[in-house]
C-alpha positions as CSV (number, residue, x, y, z in Angstrom):
1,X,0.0,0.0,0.0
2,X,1.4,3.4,-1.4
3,X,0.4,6.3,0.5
4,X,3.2,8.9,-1.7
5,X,3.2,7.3,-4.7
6,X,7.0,7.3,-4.1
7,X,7.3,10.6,-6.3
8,X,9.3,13.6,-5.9
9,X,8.9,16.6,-4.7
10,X,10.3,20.0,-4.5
11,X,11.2,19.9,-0.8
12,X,12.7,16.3,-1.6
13,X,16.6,16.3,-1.4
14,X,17.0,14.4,-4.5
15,X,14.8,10.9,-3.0
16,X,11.4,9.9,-3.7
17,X,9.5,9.4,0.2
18,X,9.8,5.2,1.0
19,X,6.1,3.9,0.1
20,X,4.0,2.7,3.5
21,X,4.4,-0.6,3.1
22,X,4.0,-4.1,5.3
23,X,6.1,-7.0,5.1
24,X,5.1,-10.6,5.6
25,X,6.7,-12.1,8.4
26,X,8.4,-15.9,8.1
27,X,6.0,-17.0,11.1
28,X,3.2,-14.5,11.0
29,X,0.6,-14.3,13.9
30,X,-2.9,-15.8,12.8
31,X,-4.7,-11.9,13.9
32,X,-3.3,-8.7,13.5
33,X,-4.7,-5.4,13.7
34,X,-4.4,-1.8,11.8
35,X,-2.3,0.5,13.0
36,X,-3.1,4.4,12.3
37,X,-0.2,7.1,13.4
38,X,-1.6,10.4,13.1
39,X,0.6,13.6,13.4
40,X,-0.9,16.6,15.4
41,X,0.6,20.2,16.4
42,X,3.9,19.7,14.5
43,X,3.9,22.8,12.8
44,X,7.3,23.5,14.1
45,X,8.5,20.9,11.4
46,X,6.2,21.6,8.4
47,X,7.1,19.9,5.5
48,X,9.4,17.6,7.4
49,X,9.4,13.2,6.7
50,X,8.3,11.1,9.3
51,X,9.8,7.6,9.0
52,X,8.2,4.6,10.1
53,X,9.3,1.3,11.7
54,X,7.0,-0.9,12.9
55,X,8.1,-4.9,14.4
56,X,11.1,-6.0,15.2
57,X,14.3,-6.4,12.7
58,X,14.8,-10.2,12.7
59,X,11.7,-10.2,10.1
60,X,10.2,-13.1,12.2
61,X,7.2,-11.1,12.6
62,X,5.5,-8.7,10.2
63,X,6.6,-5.3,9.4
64,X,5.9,-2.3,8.4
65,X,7.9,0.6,7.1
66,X,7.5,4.3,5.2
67,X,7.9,8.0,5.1
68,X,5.4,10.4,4.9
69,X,5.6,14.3,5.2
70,X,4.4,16.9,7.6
71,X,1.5,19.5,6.2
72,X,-0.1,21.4,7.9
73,X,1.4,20.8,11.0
74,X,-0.1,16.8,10.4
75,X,-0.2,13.4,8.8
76,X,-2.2,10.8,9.0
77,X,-0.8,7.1,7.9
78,X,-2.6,3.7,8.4
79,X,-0.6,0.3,8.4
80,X,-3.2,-2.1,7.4
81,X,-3.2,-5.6,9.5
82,X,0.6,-4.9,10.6
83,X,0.7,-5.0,14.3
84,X,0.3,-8.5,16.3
85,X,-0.8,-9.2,20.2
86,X,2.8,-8.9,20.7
87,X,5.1,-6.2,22.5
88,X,6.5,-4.6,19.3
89,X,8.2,-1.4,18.8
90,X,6.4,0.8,16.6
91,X,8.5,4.2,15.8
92,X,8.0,7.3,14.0
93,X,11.3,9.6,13.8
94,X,11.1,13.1,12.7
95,X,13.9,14.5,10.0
96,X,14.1,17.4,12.1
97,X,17.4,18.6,10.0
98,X,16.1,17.7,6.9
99,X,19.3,15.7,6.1
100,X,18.0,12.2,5.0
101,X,18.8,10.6,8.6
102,X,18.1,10.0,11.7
103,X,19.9,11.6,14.5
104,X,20.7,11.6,18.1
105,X,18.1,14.1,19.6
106,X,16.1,14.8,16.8
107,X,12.2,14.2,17.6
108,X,11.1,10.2,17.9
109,X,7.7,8.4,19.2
110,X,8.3,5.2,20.5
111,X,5.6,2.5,21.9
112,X,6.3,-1.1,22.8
113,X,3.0,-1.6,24.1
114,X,0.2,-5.0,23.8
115,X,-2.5,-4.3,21.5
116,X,-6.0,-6.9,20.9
117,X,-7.2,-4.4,18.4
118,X,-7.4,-1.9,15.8
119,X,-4.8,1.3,16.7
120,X,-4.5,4.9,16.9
121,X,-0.9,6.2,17.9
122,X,-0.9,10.0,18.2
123,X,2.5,12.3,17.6
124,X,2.0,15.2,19.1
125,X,4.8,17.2,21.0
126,X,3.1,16.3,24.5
127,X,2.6,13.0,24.1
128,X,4.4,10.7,26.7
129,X,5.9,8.3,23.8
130,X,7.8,11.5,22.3
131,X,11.6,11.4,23.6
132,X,14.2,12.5,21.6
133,X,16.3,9.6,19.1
134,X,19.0,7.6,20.9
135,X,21.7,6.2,18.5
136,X,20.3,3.1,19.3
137,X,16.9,4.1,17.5
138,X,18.6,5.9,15.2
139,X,20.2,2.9,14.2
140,X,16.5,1.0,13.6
141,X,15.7,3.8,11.1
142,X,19.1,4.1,9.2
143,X,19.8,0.8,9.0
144,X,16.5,-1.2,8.7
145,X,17.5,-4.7,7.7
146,X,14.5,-5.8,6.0
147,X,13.7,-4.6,2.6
């Protein structure tokens, strides 16, 4: 599922946005759920990406990835059936710089919390998931092993 289409843009540096997509697992869950991360009160970074990685990297489970960009202060993504009854990360990282990366400090929302249903994750500045990016979650959305 292609939320961007993957095209360019003028505030692009160069790279078409990743496409939302989610990834089979090699031992998938029988039930899994939509998960919808909305963007609110981020006008501070308008026309910023957001990256997403949801599941863990050993691509054991199913995943989901993408990049979508801030307007009007908000986004609004939905993951359809990615997230399992399992504690799984599920991270959205703000390019705060605008340089293609992720990097220590810059803006990140980050759950590990056991959901039996459908989602709603909200980025907002206040929201008690919002910390700013450690190099070890920095490292989960530079280097995200599964393609």
């Amino acid at each position: 599922m292609d939320q961007d289409g993957g095209v360019r843009d003028a505030a692009d540096t160069g790279t078409a946005l990743e496409p939302i997509r989610v990834t089979e697992g090699k031992a998938d869950a029988s039930t899994y759920y939509d998960l919808r991360f909305v963007g609110a009160r981020l006008d501070q970074y308008e026309g910023a990406v957001v990256t997403f990685r949801i599941g863990p990297t050993s691509g054991t489970s199913r995943t989901g990835t993408g990049q979508t960009r801030i307007v009007q202060g908000a986004f609004d993504v939905l993951f359809p059936d990615v997230v399992s009854a399992l504690y799984e990360p599920k991270l959205a990282h703000i390019d705060a710089d605008r340089n293609g990366m992720c990097e220590v400090g810059e803006p990140v929302f980050l759950d590990f919390a056991l959901y039996n249903n459908d989602i709603t994750l909200t980025f907002a500045p206040d929201a008690f998931q919002v910390r700013e990016a450690t190099s070890g979650m920095c490292a989960s959305v530079n280097d995200w092993p599964i393609k």
